[in-house]
C-alpha positions in Angstrom: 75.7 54.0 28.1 71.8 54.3 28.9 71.7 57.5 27.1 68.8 56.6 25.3 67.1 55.0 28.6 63.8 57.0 29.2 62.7 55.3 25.7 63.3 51.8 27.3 61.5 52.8 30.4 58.7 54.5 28.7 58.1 50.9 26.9 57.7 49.2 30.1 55.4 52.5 31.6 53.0 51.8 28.9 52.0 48.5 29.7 49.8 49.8 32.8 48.4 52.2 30.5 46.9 49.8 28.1 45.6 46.9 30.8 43.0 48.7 32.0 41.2 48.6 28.9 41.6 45.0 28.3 40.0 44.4 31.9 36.9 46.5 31.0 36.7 44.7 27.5 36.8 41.2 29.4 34.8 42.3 32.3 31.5 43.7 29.8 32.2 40.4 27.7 31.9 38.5 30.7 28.7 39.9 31.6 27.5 39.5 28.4 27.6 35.7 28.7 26.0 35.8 32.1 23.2 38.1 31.2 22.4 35.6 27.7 22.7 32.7 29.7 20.4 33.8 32.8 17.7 34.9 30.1 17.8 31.4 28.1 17.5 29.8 31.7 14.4 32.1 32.3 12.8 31.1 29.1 12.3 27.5 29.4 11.5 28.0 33.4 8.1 26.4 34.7 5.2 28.8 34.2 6.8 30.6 31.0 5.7 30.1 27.5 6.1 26.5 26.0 8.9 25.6 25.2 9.5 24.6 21.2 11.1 21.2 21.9 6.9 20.5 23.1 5.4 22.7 20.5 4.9 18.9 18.0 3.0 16.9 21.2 1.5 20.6 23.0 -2.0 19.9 21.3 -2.5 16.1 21.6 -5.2 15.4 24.1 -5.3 11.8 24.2 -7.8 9.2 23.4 -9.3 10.0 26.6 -10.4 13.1 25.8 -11.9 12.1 22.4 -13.7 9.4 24.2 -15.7 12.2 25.9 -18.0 13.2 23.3 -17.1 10.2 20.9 -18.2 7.5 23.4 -19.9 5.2 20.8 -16.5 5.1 18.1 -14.8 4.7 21.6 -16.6 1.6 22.7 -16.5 -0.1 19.7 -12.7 0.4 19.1 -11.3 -1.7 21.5 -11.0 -4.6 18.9 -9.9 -2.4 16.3 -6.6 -3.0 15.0 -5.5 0.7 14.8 -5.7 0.0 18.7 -1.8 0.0 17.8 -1.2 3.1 17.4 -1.7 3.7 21.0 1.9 2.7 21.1 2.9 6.1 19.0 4.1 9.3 19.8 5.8 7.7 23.1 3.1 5.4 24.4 1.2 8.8 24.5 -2.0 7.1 24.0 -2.9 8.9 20.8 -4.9 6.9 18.9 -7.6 8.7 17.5 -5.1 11.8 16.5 -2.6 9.6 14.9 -5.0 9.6 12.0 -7.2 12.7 12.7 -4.6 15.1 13.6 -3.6 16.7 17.0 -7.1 18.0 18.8 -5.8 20.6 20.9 -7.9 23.4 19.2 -10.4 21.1 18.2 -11.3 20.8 22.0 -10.5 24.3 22.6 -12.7 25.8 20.0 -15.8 23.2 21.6 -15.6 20.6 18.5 -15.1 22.9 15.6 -15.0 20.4 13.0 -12.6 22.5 11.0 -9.9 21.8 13.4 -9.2 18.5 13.0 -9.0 16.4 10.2 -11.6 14.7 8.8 -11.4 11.7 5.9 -15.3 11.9 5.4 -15.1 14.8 4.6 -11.3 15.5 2.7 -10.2 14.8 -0.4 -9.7 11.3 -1.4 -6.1 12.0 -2.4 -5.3 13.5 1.4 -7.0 10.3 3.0 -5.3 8.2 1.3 -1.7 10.1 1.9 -2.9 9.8 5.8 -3.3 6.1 5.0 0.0 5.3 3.2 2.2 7.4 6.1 1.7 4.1 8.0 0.6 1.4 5.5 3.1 1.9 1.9 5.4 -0.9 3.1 2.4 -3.5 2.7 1.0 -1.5 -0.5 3.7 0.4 -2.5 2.0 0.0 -5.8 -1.1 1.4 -5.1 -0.5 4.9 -6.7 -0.4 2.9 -9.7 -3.3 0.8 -9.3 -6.2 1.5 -11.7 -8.2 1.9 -8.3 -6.4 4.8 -7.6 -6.1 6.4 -11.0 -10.0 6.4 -11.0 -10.4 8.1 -7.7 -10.9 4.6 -5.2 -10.2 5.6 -2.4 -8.9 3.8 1.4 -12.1 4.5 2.5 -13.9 3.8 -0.4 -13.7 0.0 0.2 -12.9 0.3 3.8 -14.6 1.4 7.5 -12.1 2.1 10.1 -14.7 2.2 12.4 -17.5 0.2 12.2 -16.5 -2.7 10.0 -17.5 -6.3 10.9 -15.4 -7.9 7.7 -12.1 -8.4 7.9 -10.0 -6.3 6.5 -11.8 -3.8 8.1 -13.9 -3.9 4.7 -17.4 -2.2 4.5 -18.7 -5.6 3.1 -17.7 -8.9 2.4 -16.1 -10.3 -1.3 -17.1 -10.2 -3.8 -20.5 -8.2 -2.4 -17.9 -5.2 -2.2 -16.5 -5.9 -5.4 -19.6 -6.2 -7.3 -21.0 -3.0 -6.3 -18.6 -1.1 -9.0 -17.8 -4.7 -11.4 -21.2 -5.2 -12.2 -19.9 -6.3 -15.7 -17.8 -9.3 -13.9 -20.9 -9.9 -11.5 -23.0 -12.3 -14.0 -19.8 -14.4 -15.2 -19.9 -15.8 -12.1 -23.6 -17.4 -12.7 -22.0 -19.3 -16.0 -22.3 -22.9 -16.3 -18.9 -23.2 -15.7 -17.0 -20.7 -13.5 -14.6 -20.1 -10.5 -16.8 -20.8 -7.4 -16.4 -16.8 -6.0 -20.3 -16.9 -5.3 -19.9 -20.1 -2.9 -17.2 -18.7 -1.0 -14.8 -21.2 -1.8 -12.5 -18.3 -3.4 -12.1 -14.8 -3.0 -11.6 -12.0 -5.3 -8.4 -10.8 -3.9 -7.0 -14.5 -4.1 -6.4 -13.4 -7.4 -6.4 -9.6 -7.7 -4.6 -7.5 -5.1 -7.0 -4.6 -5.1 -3.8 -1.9 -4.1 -1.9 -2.5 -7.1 0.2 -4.9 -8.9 2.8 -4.9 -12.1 0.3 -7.1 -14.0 -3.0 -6.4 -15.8 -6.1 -5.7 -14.0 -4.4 -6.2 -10.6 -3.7 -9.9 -10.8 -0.7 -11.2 -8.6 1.2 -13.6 -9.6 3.4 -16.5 -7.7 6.6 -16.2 -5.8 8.2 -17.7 -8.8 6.8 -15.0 -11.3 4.5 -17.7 -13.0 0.6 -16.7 -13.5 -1.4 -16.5 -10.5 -3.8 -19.4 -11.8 -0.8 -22.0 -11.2 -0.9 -21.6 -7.6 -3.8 -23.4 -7.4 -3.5 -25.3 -10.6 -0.3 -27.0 -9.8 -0.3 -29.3 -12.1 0.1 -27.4 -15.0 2.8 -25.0 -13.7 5.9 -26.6 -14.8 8.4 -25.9 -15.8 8.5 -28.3 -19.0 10.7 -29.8 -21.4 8.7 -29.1 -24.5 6.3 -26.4 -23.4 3.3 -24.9 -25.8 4.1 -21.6 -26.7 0.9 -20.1 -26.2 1.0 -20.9 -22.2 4.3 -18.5 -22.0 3.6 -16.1 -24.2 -0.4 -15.0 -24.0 -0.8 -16.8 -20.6 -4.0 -19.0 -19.6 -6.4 -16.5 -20.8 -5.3 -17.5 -24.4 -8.0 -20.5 -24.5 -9.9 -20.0 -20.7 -11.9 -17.6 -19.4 -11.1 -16.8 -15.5 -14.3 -15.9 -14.2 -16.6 -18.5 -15.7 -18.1 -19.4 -19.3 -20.8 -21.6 -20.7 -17.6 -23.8 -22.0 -16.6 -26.5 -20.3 -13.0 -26.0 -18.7 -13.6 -22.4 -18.8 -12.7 -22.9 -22.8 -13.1 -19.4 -25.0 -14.2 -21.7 -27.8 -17.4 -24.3 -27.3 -15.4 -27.1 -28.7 -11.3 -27.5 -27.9 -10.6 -28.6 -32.0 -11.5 -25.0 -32.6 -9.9 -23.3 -29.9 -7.0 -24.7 -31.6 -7.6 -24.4 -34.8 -7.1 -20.5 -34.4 -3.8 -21.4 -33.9 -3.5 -24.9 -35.7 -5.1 -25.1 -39.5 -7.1 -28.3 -39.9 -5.7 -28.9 -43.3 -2.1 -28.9 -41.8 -2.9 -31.2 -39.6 -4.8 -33.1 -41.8 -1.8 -33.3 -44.3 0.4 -34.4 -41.1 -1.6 -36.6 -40.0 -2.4 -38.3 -43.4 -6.3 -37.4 -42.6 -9.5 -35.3 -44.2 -9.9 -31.8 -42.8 -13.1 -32.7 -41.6 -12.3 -35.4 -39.1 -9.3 -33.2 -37.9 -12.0 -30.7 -37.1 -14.6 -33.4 -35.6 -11.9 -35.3 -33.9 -10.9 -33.6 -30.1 -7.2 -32.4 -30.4 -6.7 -33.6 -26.7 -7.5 -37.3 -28.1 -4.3 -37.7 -28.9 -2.3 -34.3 -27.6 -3.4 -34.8 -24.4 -0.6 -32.4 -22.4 -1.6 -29.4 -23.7 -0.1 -27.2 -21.8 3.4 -28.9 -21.7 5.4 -32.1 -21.6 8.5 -33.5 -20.7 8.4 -36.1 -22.9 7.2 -35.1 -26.2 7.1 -32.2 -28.5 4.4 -32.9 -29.9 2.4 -32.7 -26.2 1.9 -36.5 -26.8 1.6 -38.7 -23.1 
């Protein structure tokens, strides 16, 4: 019946055969993994070569180190506010490199200068890149400022180290400001002018030096209005009947900010012609069933008296 057996039983004969070479296979695979894994394991064994997970925090030295030869900047720093940044790089106590760059081979190569970095002596655009890695949240717009577009620089205004102003300014407003607006400067000896000079207002009350979305860097108010109503409140608003000019051209349409030989800051010496670049005498005069000349002689505010808006007339009448 089984005629045809010795092809069955060579079938189950051949298994034997072929076994031995899957063991080998397995066995050298096997050892494979061993011999990988014991090598990795020897790698990243005390007394080898650093490992790469350390290679970023290998060459910080710590503000211990820097104090060593930099006693003086050390001393002094103690109040500084960057004192923060101690807290970086896990409480590694990095402050000084957190701005001038790991100085491992700084230290090695005896205080080669070329190993570490420098803002005295980089380019303004770098220094102020190493500035805005920590400080863009509290000035986004500087990029855009017209300080920046002419070369300003952080450190241009500011000393990290050795500043006795706050913000860590090389001098105090408007001292510091006047030392590149020397046009602006004299404005503020006027007859009539913003008191800036007496210290009763700062520059940067009005003007965020790091950039704005307005002209010449002025701020303006939470609710968008000019920057001159937060102090001038009663000429904010918002009103019924406002003056067209106010909205549209702003405060600078008839004052001048910084100061003028006008009283109230005026553009024009008398207010009937301040507004009669606007307002023709002869219109009024026809309105107002009057000569020309006495609506020029006669103050416009005699009888408009809420200039810059009203709630209850249209024709700014109280």
């Amino acid at each position: 019946m089984h005629a045809n057996g010795p092809v069955t039983h060579g079938v189950i004969d051949a298994i034997p055969v072929k076994l031995p070479g899957l063991r080998v296979v397995l066995t050298f695979l096997l050892g494979a993994g061993v011999f990988c894994a014991t090598s990795l394991a020897a790698s990243g064994a005390p007394g080898s070569e650093t490992p790469a997970k350390d290679a970023a925090h290998v060459d910080f030295v710590g503000a211990e180190s820097c104090a060593t030869c930099h006693e003086a900047v050390a001393k002094g720093f103690a109040s500084n506010p960057h004192t923060k940044m101690a807290l970086m790089h896990g409480n590694g106590n990095v402050t000084c490199e957190s701005c001038h760059g790991p100085g491992g081979e700084h230290v090695a190569g005896g205080g080669d200068t070329t190993k570490i970095f420098d803002p005295a002596k980089a380019a303004t655009k770098d220094v102020d890149e190493k500035c805005l890695s920590c400080h863009a949240g509290a000035h986004p717009n500087f990029a855009r400022s017209p300080h920046a577009k002419a070369g300003v620089g952080c450190i241009s205004c500011h000393d990290i180290h050795n500043s006795k102003e706050e913000p860590l300014l090389k001098a105090a407003q408007p001292g510091l400001c006047f030392q590149c607006h020397t046009d602006t400067k004299p404005q503020f000896a006027m007859p009539f002018h913003h008191k800036v000079n007496e210290g009763l207002i700062q520059c940067s009350d009005c003007h965020d030096v790091h950039g704005t979305f307005e002209e010449n860097n002025l701020k303006s108010t939470a609710d968008q209005n000019a920057i001159c109503t937060r102090c001038h409140t009663e000429v904010r608003g918002p009103f019924v009947f406002e003056h067209a000019p106010v909205k549209a051209e702003g405060c600078m349409a008839c004052h001048t900010p910084h100061g003028s030989q006008n009283a109230r800051m005026l553009n024009m010496p008398t207010i009937s012609t301040l507004c009669n670049q606007c307002h023709s005498p002869v219109a009024a005069a026809t309105v107002h069933g009057i000569d020309a000349g006495s609506a020029s002689a006669t103050p416009c505010i005699s009888c408009h008296t809420m200039v810059h808006g009203s709630n209850v007339s249209q024709a700014f009448i109280r």
